[in-house]
N, C-alpha and C positions, 0 to 999 in steps of 0.2 A: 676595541672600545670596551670600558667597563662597564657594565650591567647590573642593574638588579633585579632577578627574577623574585618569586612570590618568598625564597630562604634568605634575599639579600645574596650577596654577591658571590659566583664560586666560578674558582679559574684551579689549571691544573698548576703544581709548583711546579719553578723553575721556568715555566714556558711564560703562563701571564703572572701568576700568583709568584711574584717578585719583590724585593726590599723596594725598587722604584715604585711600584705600582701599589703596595699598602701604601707605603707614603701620600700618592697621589690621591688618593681614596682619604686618606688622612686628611689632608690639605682641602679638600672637597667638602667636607664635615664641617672641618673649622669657619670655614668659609658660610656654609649653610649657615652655623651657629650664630656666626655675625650677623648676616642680612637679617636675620632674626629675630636681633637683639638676643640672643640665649647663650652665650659667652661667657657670662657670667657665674653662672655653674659648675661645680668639677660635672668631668666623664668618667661613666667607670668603667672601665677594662678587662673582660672576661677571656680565659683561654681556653681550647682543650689540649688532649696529647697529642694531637696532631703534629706530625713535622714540621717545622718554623712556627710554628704558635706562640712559645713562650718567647720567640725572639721580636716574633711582629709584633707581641704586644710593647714590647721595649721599642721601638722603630714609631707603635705608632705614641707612646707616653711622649717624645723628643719632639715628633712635630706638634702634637695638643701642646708641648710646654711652649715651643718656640713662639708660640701665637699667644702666650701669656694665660690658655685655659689650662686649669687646676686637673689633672688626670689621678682619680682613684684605682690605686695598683691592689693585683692581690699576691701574694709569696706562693700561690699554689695553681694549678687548672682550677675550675670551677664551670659548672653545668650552667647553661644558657638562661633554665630559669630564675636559677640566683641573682645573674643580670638583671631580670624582668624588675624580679622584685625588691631588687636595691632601690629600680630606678623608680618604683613606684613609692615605697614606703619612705622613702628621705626626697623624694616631690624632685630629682633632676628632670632636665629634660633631655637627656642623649645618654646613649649607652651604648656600648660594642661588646658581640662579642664574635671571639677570633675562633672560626670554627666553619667545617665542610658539612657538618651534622652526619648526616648516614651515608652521606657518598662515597665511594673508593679512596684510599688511602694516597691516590695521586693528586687528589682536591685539598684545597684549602679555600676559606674564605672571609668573609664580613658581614655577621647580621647587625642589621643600624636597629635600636631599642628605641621608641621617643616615647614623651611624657606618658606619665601613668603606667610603665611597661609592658607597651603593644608595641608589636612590629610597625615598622614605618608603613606607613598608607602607601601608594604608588606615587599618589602629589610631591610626597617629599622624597622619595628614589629618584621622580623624575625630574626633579629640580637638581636632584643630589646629580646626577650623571652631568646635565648641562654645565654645571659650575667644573667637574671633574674635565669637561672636554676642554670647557675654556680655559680652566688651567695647564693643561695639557698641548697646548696650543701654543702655551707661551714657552713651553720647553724650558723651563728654568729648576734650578734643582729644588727639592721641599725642605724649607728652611728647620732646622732640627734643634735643638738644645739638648747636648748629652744628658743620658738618665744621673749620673750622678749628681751633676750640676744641677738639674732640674729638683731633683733629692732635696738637696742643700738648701734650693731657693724653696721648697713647697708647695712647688709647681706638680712634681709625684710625689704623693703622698700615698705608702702602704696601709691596706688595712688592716687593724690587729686582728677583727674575730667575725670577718662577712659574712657565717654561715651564722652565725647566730640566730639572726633574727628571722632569717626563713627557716630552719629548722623549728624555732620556737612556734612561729607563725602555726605551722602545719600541725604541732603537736596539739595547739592550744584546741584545735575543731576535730580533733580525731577521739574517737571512744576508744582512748588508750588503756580501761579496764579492761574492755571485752577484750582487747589485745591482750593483755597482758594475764586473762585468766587461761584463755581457749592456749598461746604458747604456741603458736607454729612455729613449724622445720623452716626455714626457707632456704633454699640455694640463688645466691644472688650473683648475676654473672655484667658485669656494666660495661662487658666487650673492649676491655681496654681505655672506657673512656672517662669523662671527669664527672659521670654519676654518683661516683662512690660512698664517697666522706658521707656525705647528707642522710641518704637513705640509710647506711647503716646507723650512723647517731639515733635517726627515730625507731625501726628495728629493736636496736638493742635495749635503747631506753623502755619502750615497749615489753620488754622480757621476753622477746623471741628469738627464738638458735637460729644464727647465720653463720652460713659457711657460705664461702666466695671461689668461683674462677674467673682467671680473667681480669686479673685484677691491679696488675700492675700497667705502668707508660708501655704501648707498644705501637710505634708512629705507622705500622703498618698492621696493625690489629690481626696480628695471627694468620696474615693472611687471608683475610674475607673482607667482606663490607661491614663495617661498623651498624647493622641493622637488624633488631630484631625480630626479623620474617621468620617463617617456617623453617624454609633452608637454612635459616644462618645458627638455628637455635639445633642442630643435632644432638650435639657432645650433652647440652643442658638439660636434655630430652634422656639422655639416657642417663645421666648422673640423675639426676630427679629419680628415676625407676628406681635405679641399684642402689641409692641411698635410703630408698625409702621417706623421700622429702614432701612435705605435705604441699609446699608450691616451689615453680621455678619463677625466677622474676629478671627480662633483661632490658637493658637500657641499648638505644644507640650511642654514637661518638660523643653526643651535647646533653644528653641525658632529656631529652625531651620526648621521646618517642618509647614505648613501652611493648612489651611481649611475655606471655605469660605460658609457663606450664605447668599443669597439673599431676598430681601423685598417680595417675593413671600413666603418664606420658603426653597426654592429649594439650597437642597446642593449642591456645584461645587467641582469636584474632584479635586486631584491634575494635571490628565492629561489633565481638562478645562481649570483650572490656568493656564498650560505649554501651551495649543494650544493658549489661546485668548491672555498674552502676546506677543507670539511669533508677532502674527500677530498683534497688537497693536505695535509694536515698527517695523518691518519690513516693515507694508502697510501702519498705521500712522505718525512713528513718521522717517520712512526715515530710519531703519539702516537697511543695508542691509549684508546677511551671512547666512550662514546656521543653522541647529540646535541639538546640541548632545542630544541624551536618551539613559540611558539603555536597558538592552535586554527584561524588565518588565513595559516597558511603551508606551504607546497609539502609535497606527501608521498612525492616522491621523495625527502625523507631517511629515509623510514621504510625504501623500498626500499635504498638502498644500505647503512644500519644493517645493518639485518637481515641484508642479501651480506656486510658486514664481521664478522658475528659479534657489532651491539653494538643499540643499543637506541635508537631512537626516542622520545623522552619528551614529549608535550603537557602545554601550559600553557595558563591562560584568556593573555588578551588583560591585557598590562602588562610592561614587559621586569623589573619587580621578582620577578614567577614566574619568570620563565627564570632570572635569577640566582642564586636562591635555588634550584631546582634543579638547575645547575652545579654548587654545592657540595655540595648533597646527593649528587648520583650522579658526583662526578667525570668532567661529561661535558666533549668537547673544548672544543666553543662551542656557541651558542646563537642566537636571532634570530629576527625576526619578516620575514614580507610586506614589511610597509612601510619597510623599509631601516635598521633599525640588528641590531648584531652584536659579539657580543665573545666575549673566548678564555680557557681556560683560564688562570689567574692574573696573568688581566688586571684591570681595573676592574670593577666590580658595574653597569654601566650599559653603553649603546652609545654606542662609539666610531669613528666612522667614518676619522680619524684612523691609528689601529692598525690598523684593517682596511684599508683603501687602500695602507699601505706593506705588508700583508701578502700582499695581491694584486698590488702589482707585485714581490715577491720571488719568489711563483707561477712568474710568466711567466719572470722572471728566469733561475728556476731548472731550470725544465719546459721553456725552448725553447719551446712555443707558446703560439700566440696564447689568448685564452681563448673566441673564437669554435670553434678546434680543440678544446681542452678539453672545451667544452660538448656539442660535436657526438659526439662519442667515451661521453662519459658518458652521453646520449641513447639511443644504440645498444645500450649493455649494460642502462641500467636505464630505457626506454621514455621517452617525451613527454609532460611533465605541462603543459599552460597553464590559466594565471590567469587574470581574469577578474572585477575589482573596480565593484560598483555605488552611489553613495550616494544617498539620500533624505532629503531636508530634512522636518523636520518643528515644527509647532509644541507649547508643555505638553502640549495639550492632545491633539493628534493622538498622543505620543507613550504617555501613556494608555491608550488604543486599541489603539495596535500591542500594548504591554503584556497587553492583555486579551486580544486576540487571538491571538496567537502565542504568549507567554510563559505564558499564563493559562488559554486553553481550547486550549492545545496545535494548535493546528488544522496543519494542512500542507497542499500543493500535491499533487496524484498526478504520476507522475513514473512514466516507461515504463522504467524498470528496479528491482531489487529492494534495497529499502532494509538496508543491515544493522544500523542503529542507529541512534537518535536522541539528542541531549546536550543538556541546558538549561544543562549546568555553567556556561556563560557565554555568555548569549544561546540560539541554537538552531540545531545542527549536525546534518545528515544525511550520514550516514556512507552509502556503497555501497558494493556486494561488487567492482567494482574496481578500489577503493582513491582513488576519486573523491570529492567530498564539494561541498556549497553550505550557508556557517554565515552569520545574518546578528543582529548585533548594534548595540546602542545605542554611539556612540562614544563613549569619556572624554572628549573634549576639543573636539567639534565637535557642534552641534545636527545631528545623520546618523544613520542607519539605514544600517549599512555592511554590505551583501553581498558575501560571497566566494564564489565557484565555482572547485575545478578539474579537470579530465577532460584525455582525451589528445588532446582538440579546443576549441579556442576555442568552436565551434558548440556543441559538448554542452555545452559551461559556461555559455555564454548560455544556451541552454534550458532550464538550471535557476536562472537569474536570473529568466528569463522568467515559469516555472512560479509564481514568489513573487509575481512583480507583477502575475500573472493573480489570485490571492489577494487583492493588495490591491483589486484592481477589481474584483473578486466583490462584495467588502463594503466598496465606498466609500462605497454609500450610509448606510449601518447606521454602520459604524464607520470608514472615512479619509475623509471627506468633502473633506480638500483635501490628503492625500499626494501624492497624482499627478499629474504635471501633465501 
């Protein structure tokens, strides 16, 4: 069955992630489009380097034609936000794009873009799968109009210069003097994927030295995960030392997801990114508002909201909630743990993009480093560390957990005093302070993902720990092969 978890859809190639089953998924859209009335509109068509990317996106341009909707092609890969913001700034209502984002190079997938460029809500996933099943039912092949033909008739139409306008976009709200006075080094490393073009264009325009790794199509990214984690950033970590680069900057597969390192070496999380802009555009640059995260991400913004006078806002786990509550509470930005982030009247998605030149305008503009920044911000509003655990699981085991945790409520004892407990999305234990360990099913990967964080690495493992004494409690009863 096809799926859409909180990334949009991702199956392994060859096995689901197949010519039939983009088609069907195709077919599924077009279908949506109609009941909709929204048909009417081109789609447009984003890839990354991913393996069958640039061909699914031909696969799926033949089914949008054969259905008579107008498909926006582009001649090159292009990053997820570009998508966002095509579909927001020329008013379509559907957009794709063809991309696994940061998961193993054995993924491919389909993020669905609708109006205003936000992710699909679940309403329309889960309406999108029903049409997909009952097409799927009928076993009939998906009616296609070859790309030439389609060409000819204007059904694909290329675009001549789609990065334009988002590159422009981004330059027009950036203090491209302080950039361009201050001159940072940067090493920009986009791990193989379709981040590239953009960020360098503002960069250079900017009058900053880039040098790049990593920089060409590699369908299996050098062999790692398309993600800029800790681990994945080694090599960047030490070309940044030996070059003496004033920042490292990396993108995952779709360019949405962000990782930064410093002229020291020192990696900065996604939830440093989230705390120092926050407070760079709030204490610096004058905007004032509050700030959305999800349920898996640092709670030092709650502490420095609160010192600013503004408001902390949680969200489950999908950057569609953080979006949707930016507009709601007119908060600055938003973002999760896992490294994407966006800004007040920016795109409805993350863009790592906008945020990368918006952190080197930071530095630009602030004179330090952001290992200073960081160290500073620390001191007034204390030491929070993270602390991410996953578990594989299979259907069946996942049942179990289900039952377990989500169903007879159970918890771990835990040597300090609990102040709340949340099922709102998965199961979050809040503490009196200001600590927490929430662990939920992933959208997008067979995982059981635990978060812990306290003002010690050690306390947040040992309430990692506390869960996985839990599951060995009852592995015989109920995880018989969780743990390994």
């Amino acid at each position: 069955m096809i799926k859409f978890g909180t990334g949009g859809w991702r199956a392994i190639i060859g096995s689901d992630f197949i010519e039939r089953n983009v088609c069907l998924v195709t077919e599924g859209i077009c279908a949506l489009m109609q009941e909709q009335g929204k048909a009417d509109k081109p789609v447009i068509i984003g890839y990354d380097h991913r393996f069958l990317s640039d061909a699914a996106a031909g696969w799926m341009a033949e089914v949008f034609a054969a259905h008579g909707i107008t498909v926006w092609m582009m001649h090159r890969s292009a990053p997820t936000p570009l998508v966002m913001h095509t579909v927001k700034r020329q008013d379509l209502d559907f957009g794709v794009e063809i991309t696994a984002s940061h998961n193993p190079s054995c993924y491919n997938g389909i993020k669905l873009i609708v109006k205003e460029g936000r992710d699909a809500p679940i309403e329309t996933t889960t309406r999108l799968e029903a049409l997909i099943a009952d097409i799927e039912q009928r076993s009939l092949p998906s009616p296609r109009l070859p790309l030439d033909e389609a060409t000819r008739m204007g059904l694909a139409v290329y675009l001549k210069n789609p990065f334009n306008d988002f590159i422009d976009d981004i330059l027009s709200v950036l203090d491209v003097e302080s950039i361009r006075n201050h001159g940072a080094r940067v090493l920009f490393d986009p791990m193989y994927g379709s981040g590239t073009y953009p960020l360098m264009v503002i960069l250079c325009t900017a009058r900053c030295t880039v040098d790049m790794i990593h920089n060409t199509r590699d369908a299996h990214f050098g062999g790692h995960h398309p993600a800029p984690s800790v681990s994945g950033l080694a090599e960047l970590r030490n070309r940044v030392v030996a070059g003496k680069y004033e920042l490292g900057i990396a993108f995952d597969g779709d360019g949405d997801r962000l990782g930064i390192i410093d002229a020291s070496g020192r990696y900065l999380s996604a939830n440093e990114i989230l705390v120092m802009l926050y407070w760079y555009l709030h204490e610096i640059k004058g905007w004032r508002g509050g700030v959305v995260r999800n349920l898996a991400t640092t709670h030092m913004l709650d502490v420095m909201a609160a010192d600013f006078g503004e408001v902390s806002y949680e969200v489950p786990v999908g950057f569609k909630h953080i979006s949707s509550k930016i507009d709601e509470v007119d908060a600055v930005l938003g973002g999760e743990s896992s490294g994407g982030l966006t800004v007040r009247g920016h795109i409805h998605g993350k863009d790592s993009i906008y945020a990368a030149s918006l952190f080197v305008e930071m530095i630009s503009a602030v004179g330090k480093s952001p290992s200073a920044i960081m160290d500073e911000l620390e001191h007034k509003y204390g030491h929070f560390e993270m602390i991410e655990d996953n578990l594989s699981f299979t259907q069946e085991e996942k049942e179990l957990v289900d039952r377990l945790i989500f169903e007879q409520k159970m918890l771990p004892g835990f040597d300090k005093p609990v102040r709340r407990v949340s099922y709102a999305d998965g199961c979050k234990v809040y503490f009196e302070d200001n600590s927490f360990v929430s662990c939920r099913f992933s959208g997008t990967e067979p995982l059981l993902r635990i978060f812990a964080e306290a003002s010690s690495a050690a306390v947040a493992r040992s309430y990692i720990a506390a869960f996985r004494e839990l599951f060995t409690l009852h592995q015989e009863q109920a995880l018989p092969a969780l743990i390994s």
